[in-house]
C-alpha positions in Angstrom: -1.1 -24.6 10.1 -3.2 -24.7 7.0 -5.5 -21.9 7.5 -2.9 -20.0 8.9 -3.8 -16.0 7.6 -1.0 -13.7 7.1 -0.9 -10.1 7.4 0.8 -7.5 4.4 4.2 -7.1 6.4 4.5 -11.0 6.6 3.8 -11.8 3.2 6.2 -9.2 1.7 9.0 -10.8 4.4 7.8 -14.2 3.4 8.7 -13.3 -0.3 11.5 -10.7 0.4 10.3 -7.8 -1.4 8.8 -4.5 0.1 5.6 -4.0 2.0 4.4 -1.9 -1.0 5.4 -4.4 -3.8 2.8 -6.6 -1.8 0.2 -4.2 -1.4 0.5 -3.0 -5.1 0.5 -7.1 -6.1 -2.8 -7.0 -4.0 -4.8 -4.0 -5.1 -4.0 -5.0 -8.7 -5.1 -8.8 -8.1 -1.8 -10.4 -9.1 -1.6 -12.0 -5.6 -4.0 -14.0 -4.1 -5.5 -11.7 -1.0 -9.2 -10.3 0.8 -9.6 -7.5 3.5 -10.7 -7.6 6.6 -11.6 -4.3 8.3 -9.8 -2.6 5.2 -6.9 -4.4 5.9 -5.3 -6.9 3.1 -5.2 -10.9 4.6 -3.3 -13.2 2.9 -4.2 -17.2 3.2 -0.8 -19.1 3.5 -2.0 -21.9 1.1 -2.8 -19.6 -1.7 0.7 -17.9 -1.3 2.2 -21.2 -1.3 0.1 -21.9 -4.2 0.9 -18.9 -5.9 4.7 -19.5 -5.5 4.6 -22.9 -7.1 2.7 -21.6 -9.8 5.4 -18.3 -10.3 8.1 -21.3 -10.6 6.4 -23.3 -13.1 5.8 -20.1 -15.4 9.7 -19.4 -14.8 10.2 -22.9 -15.7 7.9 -22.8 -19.2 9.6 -19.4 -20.2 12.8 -20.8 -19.8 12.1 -24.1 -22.3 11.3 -21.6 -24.8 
């Protein structure tokens, strides 16, 4: 589903880290996110996005 919205505990299982690496990647705007209610909402295209983009900086450091 493209618009599919994901909530803070999904994200951080989608990526494997902890629920407050996520919220702390949020709050600091180094993951793409909005609230709702208070609440941090995460768009599944702009994590998929983000992922890519995480690779391809991985990628360029490592051709250095």
């Amino acid at each position: 589903m493209p618009d599919e919205i994901l909530t803070l505990p999904e994200v951080a299982e989608l990526l494997k880290v902890a629920e407050k690496t996520v919220y702390t990647m949020a709050q600091k705007g180094r993951l793409p996110a909005f609230k709702v209610g208070g609440q941090w909402r995460f768009q599944r295209v702009d994590i998929d996005r983000w992922i890519e983009q995480q690779k391809a900086n991985a990628r360029h450091k490592g051709e250095r």
